[in-house]
MIBA-988457 format. One record per residue: residue in three letters; x, y, z of N, C-alpha, C in turn. Coordinates in steps of 0.001 Angstrom, whole numbers, plus 500000, padded with zeros to 6 digits. Example, Ala and Ser with C-alpha at 12.3 -4.5 7.8 and 13.67 -1.06 7.14 Angstrom:
BEGIN
ALA513190494310507800512300495500507800513200496700507800/SER512850497750507080513670498940507140512900500030507870/
//
This chain:
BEGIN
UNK145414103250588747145498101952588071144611100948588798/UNK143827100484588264142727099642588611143229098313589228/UNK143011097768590552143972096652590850143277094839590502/UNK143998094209590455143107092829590865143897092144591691/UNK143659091503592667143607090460593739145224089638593336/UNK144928088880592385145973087918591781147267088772591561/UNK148045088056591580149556088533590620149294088450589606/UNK149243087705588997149103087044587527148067086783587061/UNK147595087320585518146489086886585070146497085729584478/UNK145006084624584611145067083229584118144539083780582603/UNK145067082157582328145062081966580791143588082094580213/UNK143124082324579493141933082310578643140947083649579794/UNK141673083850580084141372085595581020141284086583580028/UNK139978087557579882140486088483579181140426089809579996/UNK141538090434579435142067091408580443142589092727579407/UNK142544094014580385142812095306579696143907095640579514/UNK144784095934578053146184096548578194146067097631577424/UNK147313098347577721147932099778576592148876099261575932/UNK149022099771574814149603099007573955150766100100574238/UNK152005099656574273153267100249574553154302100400573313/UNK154425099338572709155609099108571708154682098309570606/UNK154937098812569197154567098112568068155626098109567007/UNK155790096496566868156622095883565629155741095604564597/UNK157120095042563572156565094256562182155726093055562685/UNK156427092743563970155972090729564078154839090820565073/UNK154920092361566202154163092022566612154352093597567739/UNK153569092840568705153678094243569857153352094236571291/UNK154242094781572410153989094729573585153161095635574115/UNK152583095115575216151373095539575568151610095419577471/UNK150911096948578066151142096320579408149551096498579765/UNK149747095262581010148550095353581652148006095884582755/UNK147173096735582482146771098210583467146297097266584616/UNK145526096339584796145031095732585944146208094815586977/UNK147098094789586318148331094071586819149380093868587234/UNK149623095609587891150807096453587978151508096353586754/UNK151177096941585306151615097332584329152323095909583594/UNK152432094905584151153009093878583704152905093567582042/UNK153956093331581653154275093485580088153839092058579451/UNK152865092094578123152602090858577572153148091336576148/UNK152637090222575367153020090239574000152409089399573144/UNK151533090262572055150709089841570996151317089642569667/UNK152031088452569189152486088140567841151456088841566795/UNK152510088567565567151520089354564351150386088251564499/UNK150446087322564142149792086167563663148402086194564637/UNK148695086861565986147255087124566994146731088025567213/UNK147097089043565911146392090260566162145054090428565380/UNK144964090083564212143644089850564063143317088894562985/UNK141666088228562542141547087130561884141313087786560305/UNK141368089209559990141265089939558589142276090141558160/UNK142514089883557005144122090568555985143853091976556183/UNK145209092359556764146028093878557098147462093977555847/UNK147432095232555821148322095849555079149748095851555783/UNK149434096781557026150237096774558520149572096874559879/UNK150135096276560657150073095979561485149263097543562094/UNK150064098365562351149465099607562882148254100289561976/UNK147707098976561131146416099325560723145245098855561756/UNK146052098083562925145085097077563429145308098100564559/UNK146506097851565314146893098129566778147948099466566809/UNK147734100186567659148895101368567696149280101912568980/UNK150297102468569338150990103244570314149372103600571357/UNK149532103457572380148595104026573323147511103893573397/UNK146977102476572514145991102281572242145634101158574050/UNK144124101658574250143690100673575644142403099821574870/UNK142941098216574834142300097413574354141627096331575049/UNK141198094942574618141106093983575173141291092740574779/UNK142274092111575335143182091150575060143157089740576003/UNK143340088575575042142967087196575659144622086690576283/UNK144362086406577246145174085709578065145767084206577193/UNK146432083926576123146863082473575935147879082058577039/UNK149215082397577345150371081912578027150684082674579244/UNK151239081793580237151091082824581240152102081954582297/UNK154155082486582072154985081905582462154972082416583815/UNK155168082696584952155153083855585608157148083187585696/UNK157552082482585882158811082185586095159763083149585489/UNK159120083178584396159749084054583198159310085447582608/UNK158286085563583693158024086702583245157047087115582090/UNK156967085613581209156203085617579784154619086044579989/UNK153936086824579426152431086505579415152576086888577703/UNK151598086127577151151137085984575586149832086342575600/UNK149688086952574563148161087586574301147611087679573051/UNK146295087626572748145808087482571339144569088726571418/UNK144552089366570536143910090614570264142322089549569086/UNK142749088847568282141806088372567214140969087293567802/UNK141583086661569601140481085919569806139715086615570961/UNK139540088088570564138298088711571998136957088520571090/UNK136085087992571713134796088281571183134245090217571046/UNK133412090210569649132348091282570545132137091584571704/UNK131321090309572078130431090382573546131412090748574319/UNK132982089788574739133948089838575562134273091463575866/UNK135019091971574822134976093235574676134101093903575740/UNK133150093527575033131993095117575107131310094911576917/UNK131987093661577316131794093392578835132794093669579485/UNK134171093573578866135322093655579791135388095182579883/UNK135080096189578403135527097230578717134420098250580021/UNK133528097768580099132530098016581143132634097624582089/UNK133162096410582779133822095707583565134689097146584297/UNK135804097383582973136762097997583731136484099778583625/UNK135590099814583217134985101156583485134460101480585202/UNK133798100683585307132823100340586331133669099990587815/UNK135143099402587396136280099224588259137357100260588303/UNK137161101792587280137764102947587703136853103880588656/UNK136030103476588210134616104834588887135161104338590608/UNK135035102807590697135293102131592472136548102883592774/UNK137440102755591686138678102991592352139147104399592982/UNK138264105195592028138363106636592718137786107002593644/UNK136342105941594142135566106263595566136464105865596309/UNK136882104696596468137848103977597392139371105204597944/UNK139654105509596124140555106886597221140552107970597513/UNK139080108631596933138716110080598226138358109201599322/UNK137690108011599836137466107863601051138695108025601937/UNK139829107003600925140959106353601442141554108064602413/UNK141461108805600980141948110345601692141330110875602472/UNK140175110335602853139168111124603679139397110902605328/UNK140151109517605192140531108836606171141889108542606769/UNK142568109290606002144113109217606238144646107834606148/UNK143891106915604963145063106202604432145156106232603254/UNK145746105274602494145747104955601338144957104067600495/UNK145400104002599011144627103431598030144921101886598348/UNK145733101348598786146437099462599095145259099559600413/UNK145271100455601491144216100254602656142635100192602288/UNK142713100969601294140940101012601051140819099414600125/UNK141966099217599249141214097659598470141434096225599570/UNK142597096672600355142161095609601728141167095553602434/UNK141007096571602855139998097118603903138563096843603554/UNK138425097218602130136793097329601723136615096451600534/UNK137294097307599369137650096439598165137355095149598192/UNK138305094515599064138347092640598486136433092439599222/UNK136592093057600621134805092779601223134252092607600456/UNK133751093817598916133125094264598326132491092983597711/UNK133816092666596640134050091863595931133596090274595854/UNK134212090187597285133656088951597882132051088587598247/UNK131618089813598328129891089919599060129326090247597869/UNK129500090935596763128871091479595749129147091387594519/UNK130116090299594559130868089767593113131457091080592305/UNK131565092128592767132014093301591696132165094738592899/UNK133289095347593085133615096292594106132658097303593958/UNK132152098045592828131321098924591904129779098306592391/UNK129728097459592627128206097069592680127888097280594150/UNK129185096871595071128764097063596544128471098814596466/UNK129218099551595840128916101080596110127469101409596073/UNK127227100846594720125475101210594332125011100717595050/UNK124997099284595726123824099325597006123995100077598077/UNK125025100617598510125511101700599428124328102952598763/UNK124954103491598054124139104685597184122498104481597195/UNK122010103431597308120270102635596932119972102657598767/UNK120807102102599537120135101607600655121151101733601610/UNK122132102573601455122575103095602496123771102286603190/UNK124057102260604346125305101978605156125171100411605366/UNK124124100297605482123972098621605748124349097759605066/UNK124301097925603475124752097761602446126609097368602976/UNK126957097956603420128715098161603294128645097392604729/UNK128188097373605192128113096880606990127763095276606288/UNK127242094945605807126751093386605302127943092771604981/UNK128965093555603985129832093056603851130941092919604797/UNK131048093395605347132078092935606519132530094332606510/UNK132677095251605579133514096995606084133043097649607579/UNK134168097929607808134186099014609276133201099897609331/UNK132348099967610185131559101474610246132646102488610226/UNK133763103067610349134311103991609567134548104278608081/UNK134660102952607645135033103378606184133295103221605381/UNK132608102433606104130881101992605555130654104069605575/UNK130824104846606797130120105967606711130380106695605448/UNK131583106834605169132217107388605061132431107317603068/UNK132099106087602531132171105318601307130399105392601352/UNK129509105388602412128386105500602077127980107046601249/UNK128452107969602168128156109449602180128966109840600778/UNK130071109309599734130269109471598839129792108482597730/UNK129155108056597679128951106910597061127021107715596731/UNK126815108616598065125509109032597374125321110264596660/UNK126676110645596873126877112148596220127495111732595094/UNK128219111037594058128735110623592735128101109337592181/UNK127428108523592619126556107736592008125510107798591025/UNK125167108068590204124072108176589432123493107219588772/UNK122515107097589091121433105299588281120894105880586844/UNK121090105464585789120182105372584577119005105383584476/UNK118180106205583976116680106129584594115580105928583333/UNK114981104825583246114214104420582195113092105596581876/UNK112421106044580744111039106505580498110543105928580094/UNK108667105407579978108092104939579663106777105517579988/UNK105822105213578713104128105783578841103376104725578210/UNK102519104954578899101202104082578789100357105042578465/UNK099605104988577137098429105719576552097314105238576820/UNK096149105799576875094861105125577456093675106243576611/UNK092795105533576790091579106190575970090632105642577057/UNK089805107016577487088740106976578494087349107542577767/UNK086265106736578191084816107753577367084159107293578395/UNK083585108353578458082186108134579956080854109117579324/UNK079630108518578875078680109306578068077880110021578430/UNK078116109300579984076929110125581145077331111997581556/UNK076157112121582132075845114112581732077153114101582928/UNK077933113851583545078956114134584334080307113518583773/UNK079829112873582570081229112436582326082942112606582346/UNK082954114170581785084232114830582141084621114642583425/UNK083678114870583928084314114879585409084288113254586536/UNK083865112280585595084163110932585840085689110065585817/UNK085940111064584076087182110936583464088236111345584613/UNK088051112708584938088998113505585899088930112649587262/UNK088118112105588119088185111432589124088827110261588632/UNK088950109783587051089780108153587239091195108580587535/UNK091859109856586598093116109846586605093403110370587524/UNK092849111375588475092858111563589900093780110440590837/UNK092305109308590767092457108186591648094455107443591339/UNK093759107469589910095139106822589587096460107289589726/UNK096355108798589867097686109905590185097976109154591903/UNK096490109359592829097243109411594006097330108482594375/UNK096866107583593607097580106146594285098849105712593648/UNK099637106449592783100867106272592347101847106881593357/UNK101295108342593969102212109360594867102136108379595841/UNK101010107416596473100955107016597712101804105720597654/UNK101947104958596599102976103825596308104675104125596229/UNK104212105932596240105981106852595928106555106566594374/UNK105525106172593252106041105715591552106239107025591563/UNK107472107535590365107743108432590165106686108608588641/UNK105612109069588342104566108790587467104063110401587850/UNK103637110601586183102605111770585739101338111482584780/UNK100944112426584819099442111573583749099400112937582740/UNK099022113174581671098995114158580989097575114205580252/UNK097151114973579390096196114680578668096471115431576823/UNK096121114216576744097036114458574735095836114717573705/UNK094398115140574738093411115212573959092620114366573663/UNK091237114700574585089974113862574630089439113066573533/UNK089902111502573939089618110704575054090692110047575200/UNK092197110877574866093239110004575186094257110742576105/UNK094758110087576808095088110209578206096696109386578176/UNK097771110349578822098887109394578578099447109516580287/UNK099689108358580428101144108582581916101987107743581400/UNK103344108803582379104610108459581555105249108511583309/UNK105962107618583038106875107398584290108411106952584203/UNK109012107542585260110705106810585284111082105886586190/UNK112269105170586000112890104491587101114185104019586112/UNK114322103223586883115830102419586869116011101403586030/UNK114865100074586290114554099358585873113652099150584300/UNK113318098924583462112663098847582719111011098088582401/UNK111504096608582984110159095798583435109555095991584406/UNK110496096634585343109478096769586688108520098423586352/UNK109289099435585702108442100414585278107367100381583815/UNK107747099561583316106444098779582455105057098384583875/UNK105605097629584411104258096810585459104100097851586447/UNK104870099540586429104075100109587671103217100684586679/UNK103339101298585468102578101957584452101402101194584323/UNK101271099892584411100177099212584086099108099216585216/UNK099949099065586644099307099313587326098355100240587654/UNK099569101552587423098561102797587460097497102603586191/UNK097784102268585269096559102800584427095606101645584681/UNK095430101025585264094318099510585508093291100459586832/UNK094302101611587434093668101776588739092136103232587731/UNK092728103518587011091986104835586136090769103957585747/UNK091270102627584783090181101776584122089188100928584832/UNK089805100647585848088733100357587028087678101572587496/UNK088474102989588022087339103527588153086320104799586929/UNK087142104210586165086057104935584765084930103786584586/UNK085480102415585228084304101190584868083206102100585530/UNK083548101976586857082548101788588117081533103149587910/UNK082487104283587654081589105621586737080360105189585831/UNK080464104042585266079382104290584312080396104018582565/UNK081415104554582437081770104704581600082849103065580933/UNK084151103436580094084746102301579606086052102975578958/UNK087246102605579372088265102579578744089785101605578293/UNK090601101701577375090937100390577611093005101126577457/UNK093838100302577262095112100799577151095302100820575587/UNK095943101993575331096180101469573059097408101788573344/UNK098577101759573863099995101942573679100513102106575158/UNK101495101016574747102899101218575698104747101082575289/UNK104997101723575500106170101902575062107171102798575569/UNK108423103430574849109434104341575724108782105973575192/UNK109443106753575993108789108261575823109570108577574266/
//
């Protein structure tokens, strides 16, 4: 169960529940981030479209995302509205709390790795995380990108930094963009082919020597494609460009002329 910091969630908070119990008027709902704490969505806040029934909208075991209106803690009350989550809200919170199970399970093989528990690892590291990286999940990936220092910045123990580092690079996986840049090369002179072959040469090894993860192919004379990955999207747009500026420079200096006719995803 995914934790948060607070006891209680604030009002106009939107937050993740399972839907537990469904009525005519309405239905309880607990909240997974909150030690299961029980809210309750009237008919009237479940959604802004005419329904037939209710369990046309919401049902038994359903994991949703739900707006914080009331929030007694005296009493125990929290109130919730299902019809005022945005799209966007949604489609951030449920990623939000995706992104806050993946943490929660590093946090407890470490926790086990270390002979404590899941309450020791979100003291211990967790709140650090959070506090240094606005999101527990995000401190991992710079762990995973750049290593121990990453977790050491935030204030974690070099026991639990090693230890959350070394798993964090073995279950992490980054999204990895494709993208190609097409190019058209002509060189007329009696060596030309082999002008062509020294641009994309040049341009291969000065991609290996920058470490771009980049290939160059040939799609049939005089067009020429490299296609490269990464993480990022704009920044692998501007290494693609790079490389191919380094080809068009030296097909200039050859004698010859080429220019870019496409960029885009693979």
């Amino acid at each position: 169960m995914v934790k948060k910091r607070r006891e209680w969630p604030a009002r106009g908070e939107v937050v993740i529940g399972t839907v537990q119990e469904v009525f005519d008027k309405g239905a309880y709902i607990t909240l997974d981030e909150y030690g299961n704490k029980r809210g309750y969505v009237p008919l009237n806040e479940v959604s802004s479209s005419w329904f037939h029934n209710i369990r046309d909208v919401i049902r038994e075991g359903q994991k949703m995302a739900f707006k914080v209106l009331r929030v007694d803690a005296s009493k125990g009350h929290i109130d919730l509205s299902l019809k005022r989550v945005t799209d966007d809200e949604r489609e951030g919170k449920m990623l939000e709390w995706k992104r806050a199970r993946k943490a929660e399970v590093l946090l407890d093989f470490a926790a086990k790795a270390l002979g404590k528990n899941l309450n020791d690892a979100y003291q211990e590291v967790g709140w650090k995380l959070e506090d240094h990286y606005g999101e527990i999940y995000a401190g991992l990936e710079e762990a995973a990108k750049k290593g121990i220092d990453a977790l050491l910045a935030a204030g974690v123990s070099r026991e639990w930094a090693e230890t959350l580092t070394r798993m964090a690079k073995e279950h992490i996986e980054f999204p990895q963009v494709k993208l190609l840049t097409s190019l058209e090369l002509r060189c007329y002179k009696r060596d030309g082919i082999e002008a062509i072959r020294r641009a994309l040469l040049e341009a291969l090894n000065y991609a290996k020597a920058k470490g771009y993860n980049v290939k160059v192919y040939v799609d049939g004379t005089p067009k020429y494609r490299i296609e490269g990955m990464a993480e990022d999207y704009k920044q692998l747009k501007n290494i693609l460009r790079e490389v191919a500026n380094v080809a068009l420079n030296v097909i200039s200096e050859e004698g010859g002329f080429g220019k870019i006719i496409e960029e885009g995803k693979k």
